[in-house]
N, C-alpha and C positions, 0 to 999 in steps of 0.2 A: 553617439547613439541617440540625446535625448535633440531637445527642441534646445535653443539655449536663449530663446526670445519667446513671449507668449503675446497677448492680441491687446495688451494693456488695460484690460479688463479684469475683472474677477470672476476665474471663470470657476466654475461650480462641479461638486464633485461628491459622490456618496463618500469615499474616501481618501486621506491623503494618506500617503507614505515618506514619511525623512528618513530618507537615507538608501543610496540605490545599491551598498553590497549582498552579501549573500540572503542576510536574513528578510532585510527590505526586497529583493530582488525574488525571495519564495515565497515572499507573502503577497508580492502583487502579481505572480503568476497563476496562487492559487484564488483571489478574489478575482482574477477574470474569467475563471469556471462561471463566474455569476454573473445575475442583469446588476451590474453595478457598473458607475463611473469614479475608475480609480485612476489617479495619480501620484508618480511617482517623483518626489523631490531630491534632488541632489546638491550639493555645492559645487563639488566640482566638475572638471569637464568633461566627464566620462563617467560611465557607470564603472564602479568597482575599483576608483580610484584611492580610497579609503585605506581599511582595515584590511579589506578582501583581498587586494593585490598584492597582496608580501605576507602571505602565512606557506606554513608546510604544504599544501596543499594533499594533504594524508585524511581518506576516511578509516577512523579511528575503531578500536577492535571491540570497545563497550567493558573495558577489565578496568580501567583506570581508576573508577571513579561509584563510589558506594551509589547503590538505586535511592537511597533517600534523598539525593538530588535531582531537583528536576532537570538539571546537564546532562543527568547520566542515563537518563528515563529516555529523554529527546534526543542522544547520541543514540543509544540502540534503537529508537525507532529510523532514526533518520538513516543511519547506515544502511538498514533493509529499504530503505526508498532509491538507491542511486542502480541499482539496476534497470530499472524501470524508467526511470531520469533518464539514463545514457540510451535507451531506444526513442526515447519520445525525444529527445532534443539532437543537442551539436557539438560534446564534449567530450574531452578525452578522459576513459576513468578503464581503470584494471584493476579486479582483485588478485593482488597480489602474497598477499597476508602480512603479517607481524611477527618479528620475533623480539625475543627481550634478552638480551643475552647477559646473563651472570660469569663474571668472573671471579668471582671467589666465595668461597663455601658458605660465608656469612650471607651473601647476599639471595642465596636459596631459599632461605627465611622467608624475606619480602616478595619473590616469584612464586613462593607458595601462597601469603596472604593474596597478589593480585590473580592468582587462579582461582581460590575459594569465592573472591568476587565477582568473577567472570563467570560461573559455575552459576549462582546467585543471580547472577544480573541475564542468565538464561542465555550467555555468549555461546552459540553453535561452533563445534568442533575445537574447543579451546582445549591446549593439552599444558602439562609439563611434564619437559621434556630433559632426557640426560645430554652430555657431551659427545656422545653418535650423535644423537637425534638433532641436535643442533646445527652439528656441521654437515649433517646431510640433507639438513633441511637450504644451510646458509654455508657452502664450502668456503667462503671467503674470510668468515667468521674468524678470530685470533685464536688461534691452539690452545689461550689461556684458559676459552671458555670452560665452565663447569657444568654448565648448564642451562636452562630456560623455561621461555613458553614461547608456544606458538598460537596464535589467532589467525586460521586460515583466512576468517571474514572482514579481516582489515582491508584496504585498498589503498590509492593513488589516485588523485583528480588533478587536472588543471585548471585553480581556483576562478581564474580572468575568466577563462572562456565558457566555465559554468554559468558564472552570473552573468555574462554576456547571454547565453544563449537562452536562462531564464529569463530576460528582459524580452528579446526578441519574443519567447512562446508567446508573455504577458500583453506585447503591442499587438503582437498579429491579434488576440483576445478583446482587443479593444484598449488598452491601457491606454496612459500617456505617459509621457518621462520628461521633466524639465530639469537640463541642467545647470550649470551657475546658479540656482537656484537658494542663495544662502540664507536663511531662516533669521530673521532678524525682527521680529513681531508677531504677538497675537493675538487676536480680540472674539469676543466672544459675545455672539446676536443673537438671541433667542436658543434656537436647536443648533446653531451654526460656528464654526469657526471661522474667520479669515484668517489666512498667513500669508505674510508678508514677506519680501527676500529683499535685501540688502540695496536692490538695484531698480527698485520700485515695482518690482513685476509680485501680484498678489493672488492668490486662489481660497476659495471658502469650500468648506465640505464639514459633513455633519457628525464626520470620527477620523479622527489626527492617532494615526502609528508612530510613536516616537522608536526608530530602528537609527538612532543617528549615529552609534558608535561609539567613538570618543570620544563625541560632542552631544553624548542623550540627557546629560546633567546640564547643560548649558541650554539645550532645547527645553528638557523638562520645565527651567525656570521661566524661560519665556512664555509659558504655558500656564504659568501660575499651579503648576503641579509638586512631587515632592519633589524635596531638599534632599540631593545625596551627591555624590563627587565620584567622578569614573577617573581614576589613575591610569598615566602609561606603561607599559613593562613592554620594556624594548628587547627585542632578538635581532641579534645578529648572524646573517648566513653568510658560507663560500658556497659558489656553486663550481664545481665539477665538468670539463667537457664531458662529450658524449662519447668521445676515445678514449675515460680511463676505463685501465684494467681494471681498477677496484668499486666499479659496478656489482652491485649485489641483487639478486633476485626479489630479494623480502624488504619492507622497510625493518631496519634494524634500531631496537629502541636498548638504552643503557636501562638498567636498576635504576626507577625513578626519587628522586628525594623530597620531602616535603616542599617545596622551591616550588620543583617544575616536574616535568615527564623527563629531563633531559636532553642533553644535545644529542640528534638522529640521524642517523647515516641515509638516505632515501633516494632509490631510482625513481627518480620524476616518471611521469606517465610517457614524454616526451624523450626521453632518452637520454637526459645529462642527471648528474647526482648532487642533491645539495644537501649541506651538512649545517648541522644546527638545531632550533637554534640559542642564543643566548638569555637570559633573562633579569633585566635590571631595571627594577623600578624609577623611574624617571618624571619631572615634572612639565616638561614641554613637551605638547602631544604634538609638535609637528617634526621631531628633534629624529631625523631619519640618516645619523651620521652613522661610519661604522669606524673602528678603532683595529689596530694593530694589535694591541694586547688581547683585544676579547675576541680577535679573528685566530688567534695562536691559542687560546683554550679551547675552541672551536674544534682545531686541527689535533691538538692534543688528543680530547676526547675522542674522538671520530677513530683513532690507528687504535686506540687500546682495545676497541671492538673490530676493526678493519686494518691492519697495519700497512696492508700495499697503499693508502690514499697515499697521494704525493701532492706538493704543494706547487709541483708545476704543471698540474691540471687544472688547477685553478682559473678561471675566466672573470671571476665578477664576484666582489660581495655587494650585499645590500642589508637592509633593515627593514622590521614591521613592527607594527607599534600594535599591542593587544589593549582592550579596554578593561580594567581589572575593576570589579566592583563587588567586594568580599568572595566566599566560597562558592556562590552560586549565582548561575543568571538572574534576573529580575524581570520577569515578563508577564505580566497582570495590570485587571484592569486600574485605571489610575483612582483614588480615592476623595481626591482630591480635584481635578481639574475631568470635567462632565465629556464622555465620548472623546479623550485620551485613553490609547494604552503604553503601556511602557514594554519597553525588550531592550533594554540595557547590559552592560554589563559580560555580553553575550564573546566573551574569549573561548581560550580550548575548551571543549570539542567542537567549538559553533559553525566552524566548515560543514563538519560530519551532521549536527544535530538541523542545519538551517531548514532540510527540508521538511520537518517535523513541526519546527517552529513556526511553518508557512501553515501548517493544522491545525495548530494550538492556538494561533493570533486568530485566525479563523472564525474558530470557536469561543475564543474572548468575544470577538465582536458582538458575533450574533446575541452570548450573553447579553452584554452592553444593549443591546435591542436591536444592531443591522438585521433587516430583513433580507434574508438569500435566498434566490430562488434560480435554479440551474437555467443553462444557456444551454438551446437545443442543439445549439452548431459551437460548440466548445469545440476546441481542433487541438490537440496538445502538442503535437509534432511542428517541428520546426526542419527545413531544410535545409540536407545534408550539402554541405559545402566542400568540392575536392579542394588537395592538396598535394601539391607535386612530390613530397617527399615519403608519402604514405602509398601511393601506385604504383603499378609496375609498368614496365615498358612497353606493354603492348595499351593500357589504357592510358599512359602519360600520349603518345600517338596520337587516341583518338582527341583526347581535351586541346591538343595544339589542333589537330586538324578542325575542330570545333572551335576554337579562339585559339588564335596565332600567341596572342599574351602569355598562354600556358606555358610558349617556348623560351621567353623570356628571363631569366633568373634574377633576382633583381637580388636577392639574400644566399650568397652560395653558401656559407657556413649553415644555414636553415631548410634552404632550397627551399626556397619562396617566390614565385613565380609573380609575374605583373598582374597577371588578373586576378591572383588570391591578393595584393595588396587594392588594386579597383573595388573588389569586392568588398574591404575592410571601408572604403572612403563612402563606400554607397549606401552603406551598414550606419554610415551618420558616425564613424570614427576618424577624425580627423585631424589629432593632435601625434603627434611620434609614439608615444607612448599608447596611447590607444589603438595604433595601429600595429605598434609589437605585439600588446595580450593577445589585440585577435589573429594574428599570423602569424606570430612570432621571428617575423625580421625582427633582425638586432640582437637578436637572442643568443646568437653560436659564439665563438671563440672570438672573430674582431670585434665583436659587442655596436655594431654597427658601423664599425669604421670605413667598409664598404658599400654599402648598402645604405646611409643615410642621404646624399645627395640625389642617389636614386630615388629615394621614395619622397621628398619633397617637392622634384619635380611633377612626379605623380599627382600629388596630393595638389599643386597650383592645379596642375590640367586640369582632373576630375573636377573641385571646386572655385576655381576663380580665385582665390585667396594672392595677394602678392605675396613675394619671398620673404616680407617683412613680418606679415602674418602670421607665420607655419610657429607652432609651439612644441615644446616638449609633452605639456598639459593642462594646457591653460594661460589663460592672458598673462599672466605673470613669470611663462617661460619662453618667451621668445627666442626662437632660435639665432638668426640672425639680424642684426642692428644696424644700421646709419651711422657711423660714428664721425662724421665728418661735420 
C-alpha cells in the first residue's frame, strides 16, 4: 500500500507517524481531517504487518478494566466509534456481544466484581446472568456452566482490513505512507526533525508520533527521549474452519486471571473460529513460532467452555506478539525530546481503544502547539469494494458480466475471485501476505496450497515483478529462489 522508495530528498512534513498499525493507522486518518502534511512511516512491507496482524480481532465490552486507566477510558470510547467506522470505510465488523462464562460457583465472585465494573465504566446493557440465561444466550456453551455475563456491546473486527482501509481513508485525505521505511536516526534543527531510515531515504517534520509498537522503546531512544523497555507477551492461536459445528454466536471469554483475559473461543467476523490466545512473556520480539504444548492448552481451555471443538477443524496456528509496558498504555506528550509524542505500550484493548487514540493524539498535538484547521473537502468514506463470497447469484451475474475476472476463482476455500485479487495488487499490496489480509486468499482450509501459484502469476502480470521477486513480505521472504 505505501511508497517503498521516496524522491532521495528530505521531504517535509507537519507530521510524521512511526508505525503504520492500528494506532498509527487512526491517527493519520484523523490528522487528514486537517490542512496538514502527514506522513506515515513503516518498516515493513505493508501496513499492519506488525502487532496489528495477529491479535483477536475482538471490540472489547469496556468490563475488563477499572476507568482509572486510560486503556479502559479509551476502550469505551473507542468501542462507540466502530459503528460509525464500518459505514464510512471497507471492514468487516458485527456486534456480536460477549459472554464470560463461569463454571464453578467460586468463579461468580469475579463475574460479579467485572459487572460492578462494567456498571462503573457506564457499559450499555451489561447484565449477569444465571445458567438459563447463559445458554440461551450461547447454546453451545458446556452444561457445566453456572453462570455469567453478558456485554451485548462487545463485537468482531477484522483487524488487517480495518487498518488497511484507515490508511486508504487517510491517502485519499492527502496522507502519505512510506514503507520499508526503518527508522535508524534523528536530528534535530531548529523546530524540525529529520528521520532517517536504514536505507538512506530521510523525511523532516516538525512533530514525530512515536506509534512504533514493539519497537517504540527503541525509536523512543533514537529520539533522545525517555528510557523505558516494551516486552513481548506472545499468544498463541488455532484457528477453526468455517464448517465447524462448534461455531458459537457470541465471543465467548473464560473467568479472566490476573495474567490475561484468557484463552477465547471467537466467531471471526468472516466465518471461521479462532481460539486463544496464549500468554508468555518472551524476549525476542520477532520470535512468531507456535508450539505443540501451548496449542494443546489452547484446545484444553476452549472445550471446557465449548466441548464440541475438535482438533480436526483445525487449519492453521499462528502467533502475535503484544507490546507490554506496565499496567497501562503510555501516550503523552514526550518530556523530554521537543514535538515527540509517545503511544507506546499500547496491548489489550488497543484494537478496540485505537480509534479514540486517533483523538487523544490529536489533541496531544495541538497541545504540543500543531496548529489544526479543518479541510473543507474532508471525504471520510472510502469505496465499497465487492466480493464474490459475500453476494448472491443474481449480483455475482452482474460483477462477471461487468469484468469477466469476477468469474474467475482463483481461492475456492475463500472464493476469491481474480479481480478482487487485481484489485488487492492495485491497492499497492503486493507481497502474499498483503494480498491475503486484504482478500483473504490463502485464508480457507488449504491455507493457499491452491491458490498461491495462481496469485503470483497475477501479481507478475499486474506488476512487472519477475518470479524471483514475489515475497511473502518483504525482501527477506522470497518466495521462489535460483538455486543453481
Amino acid at each position: 500500500m505505501g511508497e517503498t522508495s521516496g524522491k532521495g530528498s528530505c521531504d517535509g512534513y507537519d507530521v510524521a507517524i512511526i508505525g503504520a498499525g492500528v494506532s498509527g493507522a487512526n491517527i493519520a486518518r484523523r490528522l487528514s481531517a486537517y490542512e496538514l502534511d502527514v506522513v506515515l512511516l513503516d518498516k515493513e512491507a505493508d501496513v499492519s504487518f506488525g502487532t496489528s496482524k495477529a491479535n483477536s480481532g475482538i471490540v472489547h465490552g469496556g468490563f475488563h478494566h477499572n476507568r482509572k486507566y486510560l486503556k479502559s477510558r479509551l476502550e469505551i470510547q473507542g468501542a462507540m466509534m466502530f459503528d460509525r467506522l464500518a459505514l464510512e470505510l471497507d471492514f468487516p465488523f458485527r456486534r456480536c456481544g460477549i459472554v464470560v462464562a463461569a463454571l464453578h460457583d467460586d468463579e461468580m465472585l469475579a463475574i460479579d466484581q467485572l459487572y460492578r465494573q462494567g456498571v462503573e465504566n457506564g457499559v450499555i446493557g451489561i447484565e449477569m446472568c444465571s445458567r438459563e440465561r447463559m445458554l440461551g444466550l450461547e447454546p453451545k456453551l458446556s452444561p457445566d456452566t453456572v453462570g455469567g455475563l453478558w456485554a451485548p456491546g462487545g463485537g468482531i473486527v477484522e483487524p488487517y482490513r480495518f487498518a488497511f482501509s484507515l490508511v486508504e481513508s487517510a491517502v485519499k485525505n492527502g496522507a502519505r505512507v512510506l514503507t520499508g521505511f526503518a527508522v535508524e536516526r534523528a536530528e534535530r534543527s531548529g523546530e524540525r526533525w529529520t528521520v532517517g531510515a536504514s536505507d538512506g531515504r530521510a523525511v523532516s517534520a516538525s512533530y514525530v508520533v512515536n506509534a512504533a509498537g514493539l519497537f517504540a522503546d527503541e525509536v523512543s531512544r533514537i529520539f533522545g527521549a525517555e528510557e523505558y523497555r516494551i516486552r513481548a507477551r506472545k499468544g498463541e492461536y488455532y484457528l477453526l474452519d468455517r464448517l465447524t459445528k462448534a461455531r458459537p454466536d457470541r465471543v465467548v471469554f473464560p473467568v479472566p486471571t490476573s495474567v490475561s483475559k484468557g484463552m477465547l473461543v471467537i466467531p471471526t467476523v468472516e466465518g471461521t473460529v479462532l481460539l486463544g490466545p496464549t500468554a508468555e512473556s518472551i524476549e525476542d520480539k520477532t520470535d512468531l513460532s507456535t508450539t505443540r504444548s501451548e496449542l494443546e492448552k489452547i484446545l484444553g481451555s476452549a472445550r471446557t467452555m465449548i466441548p464440541s471443538i475438535s482438533e480436526t477443524d483445525v487449519i492453521t496456528s499462528f502467533a502475535g506478539l503484544r507490546p507490554t509496558l506496565g499496567e497501562d498504555f503510555y501516550i503523552d506528550i514526550s518530556a523530554k525530546a521537543p514535538g515527540f509524542i509517545q503511544v507506546a505500550g499500547i496491548q489489550s484493548p488497543g484494537l478496540t481503544a485505537s480509534p479514540a487514540i486517533g483523538e487523544y493524539v490529536k489533541d496531544l498535538l495541538k497541545k504540543a502547539g500543531l496548529r489544526l484547521v479543518e479541510k473543507g473537502d474532508y471525504d471520510p468514506y472510502v469505496e465499497k469494494r465487492p466480493h464474490m463470497k459475500d453476494v448472491d447469484h443474481f449480483a455475482a451475474d452482474g460483477l462477471v458480466k461487468k469484468d469477466p475476472a469476477y468469474g474467475n476463482m482463483v481461492c475456492r476455500c475463500e472464493r476469491v475471485s481474480e479481480a478482487e485479487i487485481v484489485a488487492a495488487v492495485r491497492a499497492g499490496h503486493t507481497t502474499l501476505d498483503g494480498i491475503k489480509y486484504f482478500t483473504r486468499a490463502q485464508m480457507g482450509r488449504c491455507q493457499g496450497g491452491f491458490c498461491t501459484y495462481k496469485i503470483i502469476k497475477i501479481v507478475m502480470r499486474e506488476t512487472g515483478l519477475g518470479w524471483d521477486e514475489i515475497t511473502k513480505r518483504g525482501d527477506a521472504s522470497r518466495i521462489l529462489k535460483d538455486t543453481l
